[in-house]
N, CA and C of each residue as an Amber inpcrd file, in Angstrom:
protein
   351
   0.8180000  -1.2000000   0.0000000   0.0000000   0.0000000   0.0000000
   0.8600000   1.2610000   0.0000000   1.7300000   1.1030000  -0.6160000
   2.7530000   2.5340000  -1.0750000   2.0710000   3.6900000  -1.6130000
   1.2530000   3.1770000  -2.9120000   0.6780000   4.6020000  -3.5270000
  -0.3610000   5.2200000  -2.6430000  -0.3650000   6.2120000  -2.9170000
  -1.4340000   7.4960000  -2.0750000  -3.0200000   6.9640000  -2.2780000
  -3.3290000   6.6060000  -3.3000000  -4.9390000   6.2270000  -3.5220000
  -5.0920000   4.9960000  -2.9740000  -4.2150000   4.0790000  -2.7940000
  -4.3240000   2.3170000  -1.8690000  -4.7470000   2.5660000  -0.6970000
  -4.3090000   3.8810000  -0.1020000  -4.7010000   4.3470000   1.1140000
  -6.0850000   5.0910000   1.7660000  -6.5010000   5.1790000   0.4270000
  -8.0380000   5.6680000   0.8840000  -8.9500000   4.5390000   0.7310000
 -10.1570000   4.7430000   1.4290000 -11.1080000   3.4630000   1.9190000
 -11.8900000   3.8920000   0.6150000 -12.2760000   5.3750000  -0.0700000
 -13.3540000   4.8920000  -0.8660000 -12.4830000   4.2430000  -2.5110000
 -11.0140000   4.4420000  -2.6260000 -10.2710000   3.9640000  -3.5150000
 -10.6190000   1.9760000  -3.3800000 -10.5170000   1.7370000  -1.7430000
 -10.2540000  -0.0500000  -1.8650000 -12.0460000  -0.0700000  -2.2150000
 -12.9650000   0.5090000  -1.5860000 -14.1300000  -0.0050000  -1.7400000
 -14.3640000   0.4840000  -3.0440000 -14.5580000   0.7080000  -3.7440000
 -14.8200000   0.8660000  -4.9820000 -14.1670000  -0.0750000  -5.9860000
 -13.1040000  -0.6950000  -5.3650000 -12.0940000  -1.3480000  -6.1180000
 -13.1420000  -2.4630000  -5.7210000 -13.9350000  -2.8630000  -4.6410000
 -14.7000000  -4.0310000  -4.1570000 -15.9200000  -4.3870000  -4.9370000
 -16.3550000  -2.7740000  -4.8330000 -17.7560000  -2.9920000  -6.0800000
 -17.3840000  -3.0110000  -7.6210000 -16.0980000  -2.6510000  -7.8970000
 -15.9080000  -2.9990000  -9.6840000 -15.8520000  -4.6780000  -9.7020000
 -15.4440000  -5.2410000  -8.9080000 -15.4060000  -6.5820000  -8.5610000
 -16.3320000  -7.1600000  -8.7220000 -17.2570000  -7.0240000  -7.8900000
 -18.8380000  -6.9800000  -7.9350000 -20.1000000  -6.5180000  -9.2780000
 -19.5320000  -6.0120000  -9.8330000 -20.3310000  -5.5930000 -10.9570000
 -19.6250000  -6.6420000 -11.4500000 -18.1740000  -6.9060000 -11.9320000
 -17.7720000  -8.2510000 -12.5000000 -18.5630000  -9.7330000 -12.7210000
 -18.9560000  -9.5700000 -11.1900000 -18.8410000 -10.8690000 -10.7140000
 -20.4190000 -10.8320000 -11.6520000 -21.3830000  -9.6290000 -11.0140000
 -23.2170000  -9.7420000 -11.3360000 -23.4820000  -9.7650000 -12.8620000
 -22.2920000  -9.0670000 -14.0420000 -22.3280000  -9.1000000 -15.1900000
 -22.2880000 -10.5160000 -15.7580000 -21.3930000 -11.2940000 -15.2310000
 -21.0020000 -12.6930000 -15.5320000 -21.9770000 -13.4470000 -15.9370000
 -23.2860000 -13.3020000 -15.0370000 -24.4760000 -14.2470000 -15.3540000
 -25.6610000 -13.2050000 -16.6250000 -25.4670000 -12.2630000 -16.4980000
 -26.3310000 -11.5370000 -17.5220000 -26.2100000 -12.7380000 -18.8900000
 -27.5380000 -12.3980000 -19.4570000 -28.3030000 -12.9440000 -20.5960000
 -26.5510000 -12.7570000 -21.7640000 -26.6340000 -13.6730000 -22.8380000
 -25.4710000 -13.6590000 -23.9000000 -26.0950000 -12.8170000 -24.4100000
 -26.8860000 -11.7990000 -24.6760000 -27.2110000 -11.0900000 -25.6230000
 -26.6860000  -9.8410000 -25.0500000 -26.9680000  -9.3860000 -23.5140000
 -26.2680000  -8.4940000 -22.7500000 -24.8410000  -8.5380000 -22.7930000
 -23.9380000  -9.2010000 -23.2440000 -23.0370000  -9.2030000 -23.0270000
 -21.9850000  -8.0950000 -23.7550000 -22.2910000  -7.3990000 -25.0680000
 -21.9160000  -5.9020000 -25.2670000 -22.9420000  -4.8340000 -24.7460000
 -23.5800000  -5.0500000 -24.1030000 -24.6440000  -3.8300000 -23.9010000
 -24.7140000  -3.5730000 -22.8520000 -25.7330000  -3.7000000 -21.9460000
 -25.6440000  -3.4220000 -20.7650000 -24.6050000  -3.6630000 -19.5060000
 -23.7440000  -4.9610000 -20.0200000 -22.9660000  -5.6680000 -19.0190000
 -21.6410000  -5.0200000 -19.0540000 -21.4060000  -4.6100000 -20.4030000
 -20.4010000  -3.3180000 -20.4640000 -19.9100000  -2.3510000 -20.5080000
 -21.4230000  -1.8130000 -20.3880000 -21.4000000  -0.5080000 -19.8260000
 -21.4410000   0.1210000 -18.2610000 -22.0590000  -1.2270000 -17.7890000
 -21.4120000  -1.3230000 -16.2900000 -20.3950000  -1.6350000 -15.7490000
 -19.9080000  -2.5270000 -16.5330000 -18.0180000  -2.5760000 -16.4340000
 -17.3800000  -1.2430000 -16.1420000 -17.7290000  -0.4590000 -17.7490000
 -16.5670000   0.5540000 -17.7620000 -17.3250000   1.2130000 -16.7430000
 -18.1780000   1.6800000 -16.0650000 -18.3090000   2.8550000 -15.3770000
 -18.1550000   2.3600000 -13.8850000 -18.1860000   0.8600000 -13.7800000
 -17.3620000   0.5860000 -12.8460000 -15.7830000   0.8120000 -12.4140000
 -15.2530000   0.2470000 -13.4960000 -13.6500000   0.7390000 -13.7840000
 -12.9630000   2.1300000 -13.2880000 -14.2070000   3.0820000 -13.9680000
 -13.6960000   4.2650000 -13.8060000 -13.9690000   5.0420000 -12.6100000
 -14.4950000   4.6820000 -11.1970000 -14.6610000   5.1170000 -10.7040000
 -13.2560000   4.8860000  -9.5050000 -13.0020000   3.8550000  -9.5100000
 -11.3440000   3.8630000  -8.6350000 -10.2420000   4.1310000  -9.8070000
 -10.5040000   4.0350000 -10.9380000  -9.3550000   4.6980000 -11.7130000
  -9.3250000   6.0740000 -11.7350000 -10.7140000   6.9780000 -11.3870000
 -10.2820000   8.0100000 -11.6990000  -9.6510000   8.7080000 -10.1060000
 -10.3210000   7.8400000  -9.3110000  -9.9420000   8.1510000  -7.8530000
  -8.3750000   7.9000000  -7.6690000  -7.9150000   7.1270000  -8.3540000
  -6.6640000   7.4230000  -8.2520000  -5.6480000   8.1820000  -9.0330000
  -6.2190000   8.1250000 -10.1770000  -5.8040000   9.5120000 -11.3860000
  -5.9290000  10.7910000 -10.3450000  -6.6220000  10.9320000 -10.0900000
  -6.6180000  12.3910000  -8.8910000  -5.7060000  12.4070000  -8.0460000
  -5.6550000  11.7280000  -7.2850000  -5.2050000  11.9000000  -6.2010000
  -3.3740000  11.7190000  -6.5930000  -3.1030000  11.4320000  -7.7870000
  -1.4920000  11.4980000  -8.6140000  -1.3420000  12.6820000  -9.2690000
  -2.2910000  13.5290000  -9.2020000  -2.4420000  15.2660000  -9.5210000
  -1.5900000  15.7470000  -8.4720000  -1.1700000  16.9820000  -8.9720000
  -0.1370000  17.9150000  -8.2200000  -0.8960000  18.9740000  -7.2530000
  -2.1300000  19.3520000  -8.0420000  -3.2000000  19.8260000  -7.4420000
  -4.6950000  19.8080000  -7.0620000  -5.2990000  20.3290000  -5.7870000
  -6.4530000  20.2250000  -5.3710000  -7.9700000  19.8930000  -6.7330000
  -7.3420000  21.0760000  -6.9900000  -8.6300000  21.2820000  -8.1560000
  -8.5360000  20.5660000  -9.4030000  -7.2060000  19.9680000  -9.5560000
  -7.5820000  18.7680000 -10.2950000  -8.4050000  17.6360000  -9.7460000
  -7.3840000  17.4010000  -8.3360000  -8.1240000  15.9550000  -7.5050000
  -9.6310000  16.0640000  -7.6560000  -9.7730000  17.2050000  -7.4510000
 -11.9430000  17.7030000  -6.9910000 -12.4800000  16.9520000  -8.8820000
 -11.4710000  17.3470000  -9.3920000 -12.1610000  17.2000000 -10.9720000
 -12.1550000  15.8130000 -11.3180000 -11.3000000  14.6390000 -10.8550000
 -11.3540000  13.7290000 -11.1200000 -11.8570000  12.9030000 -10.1530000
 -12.1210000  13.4050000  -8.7510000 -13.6120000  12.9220000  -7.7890000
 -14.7030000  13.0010000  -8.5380000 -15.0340000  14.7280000  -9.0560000
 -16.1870000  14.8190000  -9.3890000 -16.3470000  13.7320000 -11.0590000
 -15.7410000  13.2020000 -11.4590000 -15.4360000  12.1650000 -12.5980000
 -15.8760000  10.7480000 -12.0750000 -15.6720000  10.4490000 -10.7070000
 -16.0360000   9.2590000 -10.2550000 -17.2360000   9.1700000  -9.6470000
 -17.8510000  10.6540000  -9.1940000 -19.0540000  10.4290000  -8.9870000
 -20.2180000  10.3660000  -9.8940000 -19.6080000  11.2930000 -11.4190000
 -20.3740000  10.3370000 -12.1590000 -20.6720000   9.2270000 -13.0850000
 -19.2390000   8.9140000 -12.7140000 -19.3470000   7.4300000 -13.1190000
 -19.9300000   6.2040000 -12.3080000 -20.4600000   6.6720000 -11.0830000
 -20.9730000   6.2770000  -9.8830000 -22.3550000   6.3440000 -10.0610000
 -23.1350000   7.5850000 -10.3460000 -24.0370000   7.7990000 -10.6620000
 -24.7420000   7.0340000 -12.2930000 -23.7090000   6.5720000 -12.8390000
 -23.9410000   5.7610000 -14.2690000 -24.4760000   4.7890000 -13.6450000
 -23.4460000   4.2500000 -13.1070000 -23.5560000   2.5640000 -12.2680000
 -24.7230000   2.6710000 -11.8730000 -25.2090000   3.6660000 -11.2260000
 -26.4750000   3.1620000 -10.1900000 -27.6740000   2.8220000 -11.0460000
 -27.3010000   3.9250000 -11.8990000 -29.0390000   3.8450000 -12.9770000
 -28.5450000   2.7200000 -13.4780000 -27.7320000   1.7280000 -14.0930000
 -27.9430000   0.6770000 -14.6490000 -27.8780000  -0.0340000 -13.7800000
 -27.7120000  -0.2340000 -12.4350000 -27.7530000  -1.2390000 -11.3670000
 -29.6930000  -1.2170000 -11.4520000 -30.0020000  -0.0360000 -11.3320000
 -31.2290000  -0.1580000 -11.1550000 -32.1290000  -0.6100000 -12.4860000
 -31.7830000  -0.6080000 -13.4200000 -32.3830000  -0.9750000 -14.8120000
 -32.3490000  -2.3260000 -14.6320000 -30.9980000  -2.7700000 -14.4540000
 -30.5200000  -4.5620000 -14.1820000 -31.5170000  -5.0990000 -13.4640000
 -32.0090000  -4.4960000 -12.3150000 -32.9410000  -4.9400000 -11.6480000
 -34.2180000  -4.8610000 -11.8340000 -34.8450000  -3.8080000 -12.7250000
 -35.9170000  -3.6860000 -13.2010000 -35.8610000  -4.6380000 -14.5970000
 -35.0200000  -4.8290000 -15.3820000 -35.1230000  -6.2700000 -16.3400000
 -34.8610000  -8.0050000 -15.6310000 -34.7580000  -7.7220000 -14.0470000
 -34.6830000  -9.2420000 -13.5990000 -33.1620000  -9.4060000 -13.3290000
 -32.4710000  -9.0960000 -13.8830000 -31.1310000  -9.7260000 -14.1060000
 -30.1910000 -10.0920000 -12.8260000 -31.2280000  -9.0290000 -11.8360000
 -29.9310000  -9.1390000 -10.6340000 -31.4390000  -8.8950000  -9.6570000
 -31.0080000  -9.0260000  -8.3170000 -31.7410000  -8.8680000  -7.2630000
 -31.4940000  -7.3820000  -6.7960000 -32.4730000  -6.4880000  -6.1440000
 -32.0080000  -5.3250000  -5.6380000 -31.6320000  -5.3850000  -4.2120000
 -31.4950000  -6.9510000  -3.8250000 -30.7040000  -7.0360000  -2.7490000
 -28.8250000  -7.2910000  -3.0300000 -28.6220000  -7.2160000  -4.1690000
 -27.3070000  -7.2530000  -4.1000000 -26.3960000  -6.9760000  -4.1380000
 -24.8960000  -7.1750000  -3.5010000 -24.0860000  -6.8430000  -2.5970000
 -23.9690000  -5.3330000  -3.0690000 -23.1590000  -5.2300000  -4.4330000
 -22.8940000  -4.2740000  -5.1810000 -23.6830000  -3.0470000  -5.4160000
 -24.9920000  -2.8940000  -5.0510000 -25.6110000  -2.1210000  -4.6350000
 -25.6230000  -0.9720000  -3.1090000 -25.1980000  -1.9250000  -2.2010000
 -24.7580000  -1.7010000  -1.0280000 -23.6060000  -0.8750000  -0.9810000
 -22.4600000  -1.6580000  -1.6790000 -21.4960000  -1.0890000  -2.1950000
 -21.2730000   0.1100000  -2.6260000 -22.2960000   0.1490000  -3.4980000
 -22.2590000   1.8750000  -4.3290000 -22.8180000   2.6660000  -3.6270000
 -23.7640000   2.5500000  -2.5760000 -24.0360000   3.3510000  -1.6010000
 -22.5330000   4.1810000  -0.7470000 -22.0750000   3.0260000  -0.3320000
 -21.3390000   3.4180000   0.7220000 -19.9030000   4.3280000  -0.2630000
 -19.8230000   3.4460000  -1.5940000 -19.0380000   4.6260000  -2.1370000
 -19.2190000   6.1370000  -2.6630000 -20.9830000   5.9340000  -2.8950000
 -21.2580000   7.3840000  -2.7610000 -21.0250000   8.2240000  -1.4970000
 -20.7210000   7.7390000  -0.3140000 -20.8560000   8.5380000   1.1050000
 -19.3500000   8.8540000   1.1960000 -18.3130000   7.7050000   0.5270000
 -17.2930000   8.2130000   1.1170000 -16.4260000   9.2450000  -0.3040000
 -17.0990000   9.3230000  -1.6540000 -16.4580000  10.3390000  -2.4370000
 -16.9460000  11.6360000  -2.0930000 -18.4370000  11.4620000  -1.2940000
 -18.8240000  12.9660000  -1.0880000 -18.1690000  13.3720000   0.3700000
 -17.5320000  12.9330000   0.8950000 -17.0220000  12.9460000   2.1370000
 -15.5660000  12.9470000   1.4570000 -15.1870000  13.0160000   0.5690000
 -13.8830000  12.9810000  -0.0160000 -13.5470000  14.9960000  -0.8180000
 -15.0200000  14.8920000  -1.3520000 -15.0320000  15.8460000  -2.1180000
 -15.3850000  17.1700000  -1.1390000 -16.2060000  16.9080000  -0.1150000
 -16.0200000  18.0540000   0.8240000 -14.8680000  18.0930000   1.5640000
 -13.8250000  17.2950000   1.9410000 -12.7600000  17.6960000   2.8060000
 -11.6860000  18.5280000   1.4290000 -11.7010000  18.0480000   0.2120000
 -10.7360000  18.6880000  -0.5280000 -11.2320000  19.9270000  -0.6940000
 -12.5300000  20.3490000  -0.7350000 -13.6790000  21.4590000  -1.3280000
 -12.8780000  22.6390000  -0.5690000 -13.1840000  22.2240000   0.6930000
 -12.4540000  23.1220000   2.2730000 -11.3790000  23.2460000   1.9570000
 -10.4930000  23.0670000   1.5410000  -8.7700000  23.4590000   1.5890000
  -8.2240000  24.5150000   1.0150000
């Protein structure tokens, strides 16, 4: 855990729910498999990639710009978490849902301590 972003909790948890979207895409329909299942990929992806693209910035107001990049790639995720579930595909009890909650609490809790500085 050397680099600067390994060290933040919403960097590992987010790294938990791209996992998780992995894992819930896996069983999607073969027809989903360029469409919906990969578009939750990438906006999974990008939400600890960009969290750590920031935080390898020299400055604040970049970091804020590439938070505010993960929250809406966060905000992607959710509406297709919630579509997934409104076509059946997944339960709206699952994990990865939970997940994106708690990573929404800790980028906005990320984005107000940098906001302040």
């Amino acid at each position: 855990m050397g680099k600067p972003h390994e060290k933040l909790e919403a960097w590992r948890i987010s790294m938990e729910l791209a996992k998780a979207v992995y894992d819930l895409t896996s069983c999607f329909p073969a027809e989903e498999r360029y469409g919906l299942s990969q578009q939750m990929r990438r906006a999974a992806v990008s939400i600890p990639s960009n969290i750590a693209e920031g935080s390898g910035r020299n400055h604040t107001k970049e970091y804020l710009q590439f938070i505010g990049i993960s929250r809406g790639s966060l905000a992607e995720l959710e509406t297709q978490l919630k579509l997934a579930v409104m076509l059946g595909f997944v339960s709206a009890e699952h994990p990865a849902i939970a997940l994106a909650d708690s990573v929404g609490r800790l980028l906005t809790g990320l984005h107000k301590k940098w906001s302040n500085v």
